[in-house]
C-alpha positions as CSV (number, residue, x, y, z in Angstrom):
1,X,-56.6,-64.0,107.7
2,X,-57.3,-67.0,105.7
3,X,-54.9,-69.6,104.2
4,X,-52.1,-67.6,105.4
5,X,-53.3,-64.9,103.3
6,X,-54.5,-61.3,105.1
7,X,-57.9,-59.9,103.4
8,X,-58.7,-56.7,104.1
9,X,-62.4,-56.2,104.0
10,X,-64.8,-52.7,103.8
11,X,-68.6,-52.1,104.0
12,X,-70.0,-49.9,101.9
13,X,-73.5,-48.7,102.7
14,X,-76.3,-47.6,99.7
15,X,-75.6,-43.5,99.9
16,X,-79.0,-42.4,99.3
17,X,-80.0,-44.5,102.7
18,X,-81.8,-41.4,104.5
19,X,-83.9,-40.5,101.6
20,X,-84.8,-43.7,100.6
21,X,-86.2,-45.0,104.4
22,X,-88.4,-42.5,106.6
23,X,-86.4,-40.4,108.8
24,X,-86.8,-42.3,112.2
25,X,-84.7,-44.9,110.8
26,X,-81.5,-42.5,109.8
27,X,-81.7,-40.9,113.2
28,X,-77.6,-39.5,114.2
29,X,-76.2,-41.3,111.0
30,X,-75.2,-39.8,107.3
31,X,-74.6,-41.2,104.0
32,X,-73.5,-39.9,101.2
33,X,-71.5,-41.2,98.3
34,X,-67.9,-40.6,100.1
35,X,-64.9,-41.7,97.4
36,X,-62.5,-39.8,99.2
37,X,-62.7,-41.2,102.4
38,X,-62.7,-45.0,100.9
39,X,-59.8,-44.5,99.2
40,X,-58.3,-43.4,102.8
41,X,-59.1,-46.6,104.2
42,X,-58.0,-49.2,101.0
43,X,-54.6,-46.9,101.5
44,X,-55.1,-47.5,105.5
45,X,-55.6,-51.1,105.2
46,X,-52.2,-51.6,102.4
47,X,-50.0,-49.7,103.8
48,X,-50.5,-49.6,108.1
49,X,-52.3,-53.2,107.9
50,X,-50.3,-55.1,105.3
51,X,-52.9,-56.7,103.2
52,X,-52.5,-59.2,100.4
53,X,-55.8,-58.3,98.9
54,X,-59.2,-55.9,99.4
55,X,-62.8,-57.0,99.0
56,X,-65.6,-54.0,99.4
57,X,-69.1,-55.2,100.0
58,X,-71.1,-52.8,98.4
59,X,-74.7,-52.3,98.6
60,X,-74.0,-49.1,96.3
61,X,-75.8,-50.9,93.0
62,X,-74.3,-52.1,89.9
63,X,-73.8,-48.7,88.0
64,X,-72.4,-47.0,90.8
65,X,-69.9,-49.6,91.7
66,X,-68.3,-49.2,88.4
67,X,-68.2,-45.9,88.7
68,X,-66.5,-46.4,92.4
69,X,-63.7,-48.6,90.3
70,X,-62.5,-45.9,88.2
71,X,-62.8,-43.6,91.2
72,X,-60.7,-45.3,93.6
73,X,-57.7,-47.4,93.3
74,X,-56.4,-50.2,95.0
75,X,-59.7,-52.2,95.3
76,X,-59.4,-56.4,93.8
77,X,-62.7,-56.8,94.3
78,X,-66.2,-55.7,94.9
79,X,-68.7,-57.7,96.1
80,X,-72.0,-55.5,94.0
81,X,-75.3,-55.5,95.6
82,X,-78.7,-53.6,95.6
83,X,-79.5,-53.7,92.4
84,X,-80.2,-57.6,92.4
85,X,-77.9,-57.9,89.3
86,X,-76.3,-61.7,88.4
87,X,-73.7,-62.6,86.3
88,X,-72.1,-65.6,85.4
89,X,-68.9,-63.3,84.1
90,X,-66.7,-60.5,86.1
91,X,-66.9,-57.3,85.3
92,X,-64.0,-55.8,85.2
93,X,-63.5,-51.7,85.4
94,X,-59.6,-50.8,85.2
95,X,-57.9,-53.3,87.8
96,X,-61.0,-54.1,90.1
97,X,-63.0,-56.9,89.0
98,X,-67.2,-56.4,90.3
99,X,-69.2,-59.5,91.0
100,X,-72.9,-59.7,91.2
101,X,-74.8,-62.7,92.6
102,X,-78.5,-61.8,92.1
103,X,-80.7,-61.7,95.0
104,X,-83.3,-63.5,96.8
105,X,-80.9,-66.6,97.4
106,X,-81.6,-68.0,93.6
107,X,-77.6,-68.1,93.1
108,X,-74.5,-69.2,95.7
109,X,-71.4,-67.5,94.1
110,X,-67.8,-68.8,95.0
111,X,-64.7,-66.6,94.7
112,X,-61.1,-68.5,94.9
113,X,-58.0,-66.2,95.3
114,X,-54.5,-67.0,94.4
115,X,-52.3,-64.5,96.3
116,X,-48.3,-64.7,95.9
117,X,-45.7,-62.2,97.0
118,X,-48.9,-60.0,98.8
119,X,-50.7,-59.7,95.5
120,X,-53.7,-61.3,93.7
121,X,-51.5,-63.4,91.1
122,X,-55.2,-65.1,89.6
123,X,-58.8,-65.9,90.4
124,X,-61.8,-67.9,89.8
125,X,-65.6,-67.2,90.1
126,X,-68.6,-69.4,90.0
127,X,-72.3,-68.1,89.5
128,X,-74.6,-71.1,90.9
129,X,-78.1,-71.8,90.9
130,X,-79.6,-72.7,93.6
131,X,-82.7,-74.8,92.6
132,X,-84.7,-76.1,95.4
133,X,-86.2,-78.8,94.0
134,X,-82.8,-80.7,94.1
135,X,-81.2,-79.8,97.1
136,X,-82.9,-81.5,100.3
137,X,-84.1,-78.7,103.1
138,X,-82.0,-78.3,105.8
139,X,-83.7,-80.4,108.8
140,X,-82.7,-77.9,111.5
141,X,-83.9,-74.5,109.6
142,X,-87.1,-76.2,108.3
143,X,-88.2,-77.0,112.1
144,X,-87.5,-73.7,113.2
145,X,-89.2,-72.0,110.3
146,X,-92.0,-74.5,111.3
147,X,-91.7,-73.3,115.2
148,X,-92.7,-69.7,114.6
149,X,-95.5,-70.4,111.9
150,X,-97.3,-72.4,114.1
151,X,-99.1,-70.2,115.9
152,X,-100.3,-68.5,113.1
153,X,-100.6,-71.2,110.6
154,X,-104.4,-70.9,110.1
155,X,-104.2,-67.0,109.4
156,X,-101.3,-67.2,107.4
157,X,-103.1,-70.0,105.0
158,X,-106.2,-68.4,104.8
159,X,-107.2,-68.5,100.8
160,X,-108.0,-65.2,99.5
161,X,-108.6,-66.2,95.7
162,X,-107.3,-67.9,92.9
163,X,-105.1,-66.7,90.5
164,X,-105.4,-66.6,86.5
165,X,-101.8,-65.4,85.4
166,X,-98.5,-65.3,87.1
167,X,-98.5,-63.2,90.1
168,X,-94.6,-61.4,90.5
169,X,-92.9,-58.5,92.0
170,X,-90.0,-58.2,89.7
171,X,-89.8,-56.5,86.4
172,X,-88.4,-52.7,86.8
173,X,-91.3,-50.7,85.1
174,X,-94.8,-52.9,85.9
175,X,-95.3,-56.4,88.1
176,X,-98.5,-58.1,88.4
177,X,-98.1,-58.3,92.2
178,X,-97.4,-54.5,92.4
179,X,-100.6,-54.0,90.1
180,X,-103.1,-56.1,92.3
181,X,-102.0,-54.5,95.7
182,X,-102.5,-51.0,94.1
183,X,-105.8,-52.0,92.9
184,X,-106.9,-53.3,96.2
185,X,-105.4,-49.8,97.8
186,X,-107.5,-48.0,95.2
187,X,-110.6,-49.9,96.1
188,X,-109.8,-49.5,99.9
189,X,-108.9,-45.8,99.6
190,X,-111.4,-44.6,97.2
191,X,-108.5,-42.7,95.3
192,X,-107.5,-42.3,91.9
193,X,-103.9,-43.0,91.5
194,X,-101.8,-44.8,93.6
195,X,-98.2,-44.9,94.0
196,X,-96.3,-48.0,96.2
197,X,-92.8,-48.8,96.5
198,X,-91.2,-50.8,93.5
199,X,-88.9,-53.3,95.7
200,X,-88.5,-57.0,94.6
201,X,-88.8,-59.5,96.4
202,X,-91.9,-61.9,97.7
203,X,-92.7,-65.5,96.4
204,X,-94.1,-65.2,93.0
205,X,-97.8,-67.2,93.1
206,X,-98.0,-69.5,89.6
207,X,-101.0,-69.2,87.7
208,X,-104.0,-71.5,89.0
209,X,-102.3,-71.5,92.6
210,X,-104.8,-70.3,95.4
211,X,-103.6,-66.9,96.8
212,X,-102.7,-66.8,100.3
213,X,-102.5,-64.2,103.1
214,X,-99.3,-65.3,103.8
215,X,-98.3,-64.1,99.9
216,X,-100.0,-60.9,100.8
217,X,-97.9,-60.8,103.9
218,X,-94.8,-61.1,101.7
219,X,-95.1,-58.3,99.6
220,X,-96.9,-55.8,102.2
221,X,-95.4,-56.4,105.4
222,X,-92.5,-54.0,104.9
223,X,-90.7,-51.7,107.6
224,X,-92.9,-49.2,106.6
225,X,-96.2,-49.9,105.5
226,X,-98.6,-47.3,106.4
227,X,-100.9,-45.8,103.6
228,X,-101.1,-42.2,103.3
229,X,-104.0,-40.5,100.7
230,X,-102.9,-36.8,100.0
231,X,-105.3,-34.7,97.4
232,X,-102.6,-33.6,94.8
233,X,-102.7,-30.9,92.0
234,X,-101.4,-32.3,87.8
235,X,-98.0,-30.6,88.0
236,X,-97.3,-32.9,91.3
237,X,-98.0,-35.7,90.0
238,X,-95.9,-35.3,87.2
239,X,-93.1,-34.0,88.9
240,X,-93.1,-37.2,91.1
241,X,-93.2,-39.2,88.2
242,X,-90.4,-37.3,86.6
243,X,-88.2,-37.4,90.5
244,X,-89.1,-41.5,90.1
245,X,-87.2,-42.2,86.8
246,X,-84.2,-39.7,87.3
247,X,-84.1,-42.0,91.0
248,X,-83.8,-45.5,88.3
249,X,-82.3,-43.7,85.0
250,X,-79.9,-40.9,85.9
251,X,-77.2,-40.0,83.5
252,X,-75.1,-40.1,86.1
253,X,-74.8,-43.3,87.4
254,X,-73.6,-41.6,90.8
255,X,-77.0,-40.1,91.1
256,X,-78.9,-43.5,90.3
257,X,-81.0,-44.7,93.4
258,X,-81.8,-47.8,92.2
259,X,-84.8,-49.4,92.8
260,X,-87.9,-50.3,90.5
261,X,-91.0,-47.5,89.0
């Protein structure tokens, strides 16, 4: 309860979870994408609880959000995430308005409610950049942040090279980042074809800047980041290309995983 207003709130959790993470993580829980039972709990929370309004965070993704709004009613607002989407402007899909605020911490989004008589009457949304440069570090977090380098401050600046063009982990079909670590695995591994995760995130290295460890560190040190070499026949190859893109490009946006090539 805020402002003498009563939000109800629900999680939503990305449904494709256990196939997306190895198995030791999933361990005694399911996902799946479960309409039915959301809509049992937005009907829970308006009629048992008595709420003015209902927010879902979501880490669904953008496509299958909207396809949530038109599949269960009830919902004022979801809160879209996943996908690492912004937008300065609502989307709206029948009468529940999506909002994405990017990823990474580049944006701060605010969301005002005006609730009368138990009901959204109006809204406003703001889509914020957060540029660094401007806003003075927070005293507090930058010591702790300090704290726990410390120890490893010599490793972690170690200069591995310099580089010529902008180094990134961002683009949904070919980063430069993602191109030099599968180089390096390539070199490493003696194999001919490599494939690594497509996540973005990781400071992007500007062109002329040395290259740290500590940057390496940021795009390799994932929850699970062992290297596997497997000896594999044409026809798998091309069927794991082909299981990639239906993951990113599904018809269906229920069937969309997300993610990056």
């Amino acid at each position: 309860e805020i402002g003498g207003a009563k939000i109800g709130i629900i999680g939503q959790s990305f449904p494709f979870t256990s196939t997306a993470n190895p198995k030791k993580f999933t361990e005694g829980w399911s996902f799946a994408l479960r309409h039915e039972s959301l809509q049992e709990y937005v009907n829970m929370l308006r009629k048992e609880k008595g709420v003015d309004a209902i927010v879902v965070l979501s880490h669904d993704g953008f496509s299958v959000d909207q396809e949530l709004a038109k599949k269960v009613t009830g919902v004022d607002f979801i809160l879209s995430g996943h996908t690492h989407d912004p937008s300065p402007e609502p989307i709206i899909v029948n009468d529940t308005v999506i909002l994405i605020s990017g990823s990474h911490g580049i944006y701060i989004s605010r969301l005002d409610l005006e609730i009368k008589n138990k009901k959204v009457v109006d809204y406003s949304f703001k889509l914020m950049p957060v540029a660094s440069n401007l806003i003075p570090a927070d005293k507090v977090g930058t010591e702790l942040v300090e704290k726990w380098y410390k120890p490893y401050n010599a490793e972690l600046n170690e200069v591995l090279g310099t580089t010529k063009g902008l180094l990134y982990k961002r683009d949904t079909f070919y980063s430069t980042f993602d191109s030099l670590i599968g180089m390096a695995i390539e070199d490493e591994m003696k194999s001919d074809i490599n494939f690594n995760p497509g996540y973005r995130w990781g400071t992007t290295v500007l062109p002329g800047d040395p290259i740290l460890k500590d940057n390496v560190y940021e795009m390799t040190a994932i929850t699970y980041p062992e290297v596997y070499t497997f000896d594999l026949k044409g026809e798998v190859i091309f069927k794991l290309m082909e299981d990639i893109a239906d993951n990113v490009f599904n018809a269906n946006p229920l069937l969309q995983h997300g993610g990056d090539m």
